[in-house]
N, C-alpha and C positions, 0 to 999 in steps of 0.2 A: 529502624529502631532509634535510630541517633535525632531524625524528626520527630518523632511520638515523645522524647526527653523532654524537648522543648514547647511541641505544639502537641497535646494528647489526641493520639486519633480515635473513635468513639468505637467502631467495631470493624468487623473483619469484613465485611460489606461496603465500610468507605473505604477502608484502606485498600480495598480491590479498584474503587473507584478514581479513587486516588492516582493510586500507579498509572492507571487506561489514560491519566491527565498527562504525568510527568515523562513515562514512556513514548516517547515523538516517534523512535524508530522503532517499535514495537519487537523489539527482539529479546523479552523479557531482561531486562538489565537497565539501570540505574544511573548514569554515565554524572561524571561533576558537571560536563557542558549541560544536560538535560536539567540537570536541576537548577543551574544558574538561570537557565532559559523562563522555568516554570517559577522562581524566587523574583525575576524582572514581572513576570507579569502578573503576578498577584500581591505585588507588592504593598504597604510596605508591609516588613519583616514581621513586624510585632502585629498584627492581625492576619497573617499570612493565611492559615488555613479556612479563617471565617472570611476572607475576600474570595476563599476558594470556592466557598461554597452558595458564596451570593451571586457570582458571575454563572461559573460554570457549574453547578449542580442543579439550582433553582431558577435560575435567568431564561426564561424564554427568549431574551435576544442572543443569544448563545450557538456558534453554527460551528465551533472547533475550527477544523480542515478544511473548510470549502476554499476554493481559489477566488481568484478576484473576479473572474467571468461566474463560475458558479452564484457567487452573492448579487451581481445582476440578474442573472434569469431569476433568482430567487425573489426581488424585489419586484420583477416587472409585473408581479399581478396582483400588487400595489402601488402602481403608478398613478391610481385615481384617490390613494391616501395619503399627502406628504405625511410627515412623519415618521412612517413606517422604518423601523430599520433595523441591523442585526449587527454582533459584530465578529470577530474572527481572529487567529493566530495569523500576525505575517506573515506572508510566504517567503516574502525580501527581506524582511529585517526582523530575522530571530530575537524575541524577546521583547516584544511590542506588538500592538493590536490594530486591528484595522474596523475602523466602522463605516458602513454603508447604509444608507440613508435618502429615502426620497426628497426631493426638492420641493417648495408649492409651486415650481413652474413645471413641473412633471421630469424636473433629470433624477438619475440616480449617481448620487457622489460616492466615490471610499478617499476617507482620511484615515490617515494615521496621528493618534493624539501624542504630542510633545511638551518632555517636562511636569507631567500631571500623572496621575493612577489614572487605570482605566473608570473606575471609579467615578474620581472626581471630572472625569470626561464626559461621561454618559448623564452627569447630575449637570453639567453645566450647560450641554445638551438641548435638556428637558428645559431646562428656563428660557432660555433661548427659543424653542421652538422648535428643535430639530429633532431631536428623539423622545416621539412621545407614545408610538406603538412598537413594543418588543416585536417582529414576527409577523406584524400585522396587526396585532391582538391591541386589543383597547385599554387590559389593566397593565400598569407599567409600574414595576417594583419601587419602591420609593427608596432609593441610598442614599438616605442623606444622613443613616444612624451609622455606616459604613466610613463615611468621611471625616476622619479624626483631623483637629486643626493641628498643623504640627507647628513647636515653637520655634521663632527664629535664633538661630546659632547668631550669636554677637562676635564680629571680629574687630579688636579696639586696633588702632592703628597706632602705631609706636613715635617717640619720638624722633627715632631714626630715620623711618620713614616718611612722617612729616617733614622735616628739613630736606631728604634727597628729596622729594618731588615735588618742593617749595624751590629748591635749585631750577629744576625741569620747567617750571611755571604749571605745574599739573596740582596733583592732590590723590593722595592715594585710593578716593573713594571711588572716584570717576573712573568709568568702564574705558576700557583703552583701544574698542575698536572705532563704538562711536561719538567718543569724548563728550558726549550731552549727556547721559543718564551716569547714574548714581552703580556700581554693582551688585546686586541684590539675589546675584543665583552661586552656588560654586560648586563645580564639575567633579564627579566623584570615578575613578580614586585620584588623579593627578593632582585635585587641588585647586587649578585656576579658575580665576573671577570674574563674571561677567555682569552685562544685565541682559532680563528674559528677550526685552524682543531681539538684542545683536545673537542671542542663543538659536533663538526661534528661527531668525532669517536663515540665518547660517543651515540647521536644520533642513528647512525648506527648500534650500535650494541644491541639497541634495550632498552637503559638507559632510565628512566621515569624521568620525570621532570630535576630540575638541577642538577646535577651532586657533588652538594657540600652538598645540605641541603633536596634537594629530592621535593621540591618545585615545583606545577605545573609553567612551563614557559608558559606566557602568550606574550611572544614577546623577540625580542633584539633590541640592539641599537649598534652600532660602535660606538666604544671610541680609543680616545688617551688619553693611561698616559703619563703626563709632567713630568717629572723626577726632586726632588729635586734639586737646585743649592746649593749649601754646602760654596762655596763662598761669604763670607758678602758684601752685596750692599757699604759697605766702602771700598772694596779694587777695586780698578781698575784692568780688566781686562788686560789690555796692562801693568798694572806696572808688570805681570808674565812675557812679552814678554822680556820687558827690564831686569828683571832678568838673564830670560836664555840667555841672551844675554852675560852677564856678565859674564859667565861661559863658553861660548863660546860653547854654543849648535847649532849642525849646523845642521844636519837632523831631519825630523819630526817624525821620531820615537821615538829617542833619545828627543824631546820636549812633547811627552805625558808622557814618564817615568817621567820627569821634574816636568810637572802639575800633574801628579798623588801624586808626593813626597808631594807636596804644598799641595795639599788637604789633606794628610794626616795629615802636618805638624798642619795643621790650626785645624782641627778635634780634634788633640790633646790639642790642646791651650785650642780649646773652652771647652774639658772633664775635663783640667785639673781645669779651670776657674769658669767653675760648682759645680766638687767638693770641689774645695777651700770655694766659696760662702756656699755649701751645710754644710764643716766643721765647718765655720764661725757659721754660725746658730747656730749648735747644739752648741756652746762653750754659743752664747748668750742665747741658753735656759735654757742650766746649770746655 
């Protein structure tokens, strides 16, 4: 009932259908793991029960239960079609899918898709080349009305944070395992930030939970970090332009070195400005 409040189910025939989904250990009962289970894989929340119905009610690549050998022998008499493939509930890792898929060199692979809806797995797939007959079958459902673009969550980094990891010589935006990317995923619910491929490896190579604190991942979201501006809203932009002008800076590389000085210049003002205040203090405590 408490599902139908939010997601209306149409009649008593899908909601039988329904249940035979979320029900794993078929012992008529509705457990919060079963539904957490059935909530990862049809995600996300907000189209929940129409991803239910494009996967598992109408999807001809659709195998539920079968095991991991099962979806081989299933595929082998498809071995003369690459593309052919199905996909399936994990056996290993409740709450994620598995797809299985001919090769053009005649193998039969299963992956498990990471970081993305089944969804936008099976659609990226198809362009790729790799899932292009459901089952075997020639017509392959088109999800791409299924794939809503989600917007990215902005997390602006503080001034706080700019100064400690200007201390560190880092930058808060910079992913902290492989200091080259930018972090653009953040791990849900704990919070910590990464980027996709240190997620993905990690994943891959067979890492449980997050990667930082060991925390079951129950989801991700795409982030952009907004990078501190270190620049006081009193100083006018263009009054740098007219600066380096006065210097008579003429290529734009020679005009970042410029801006780079400036920030530092200003950086130091405001450290020195600080500490002066901070010295003040202590005199008036004395």
């Amino acid at each position: 009932m408490a599902l139908h409040e939010v997601h209306p189910i149409g009649s008593g025939l899908e909601a039988m259908a329904l249940k035979s989904t979320i029900d794993l250990t078929c012992n008529d009962y509705i457990s919060n793991f079963e539904f957490d289970v059935f909530t990862r894989l049809f995600q996300p929340w907000s189209s929940l029960l129409r991803n239910w119905q494009i996967l598992a009610v109408t999807h001809p690549g659709y195998v539920a239960f079968l095991t991991y050998d099962e979806v081989k022998a299933r595929l082998q008499k498809f071995i003369n079609k690459p593309g052919s493939y199905v996909f399936r509930l994990s056996c290993t890792r409740l709450g994620q899918w598995a797809i299985g898929y001919v090769t053009p060199d005649g193998n039969i692979l299963q992956t498990i898709p990471q970081n993305k809806s089944l969804c936008q797995a099976l659609l990226d797939g198809y362009r790729e080349g790799f899932y292009l007959y459901p089952d075997g079958r020639n017509v392959n459902p088109d999800l791409s009305s299924a794939v809503q673009a989600t917007p990215e969550d902005h997390i602006r980094v503080t001034q706080e944070q700019y100064e400690l990891y200007c201390e560190m010589g880092s930058t808060f935006q910079l992913c902290k395992i492989c200091a080259e990317n930018d972090k653009d995923i953040r791990i849900e619910p704990c919070g910590h930030l990464l980027c996709t491929p240190c997620l993905t490896a990690w994943q891959d190579s067979d890492g449980q939970g997050c990667p930082f604190c060991r925390a079951e991942i129950k989801g991700t979201e795409i982030i952009v970090v907004d990078p501190f501006d270190p620049l006081p809203r009193s100083v006018n932009k263009n009054f740098i332009k007219e600066c380096s002008n006065l210097v008579e800076i003429e290529d734009d590389e020679n005009f970042e070195v410029f801006v780079t000085i400036f920030y530092s210049s200003l950086d130091l003002c405001a450290f020195r400005t600080k500490s002066s205040q901070s010295s003040l203090l202590c005199n008036c405590v004395k």
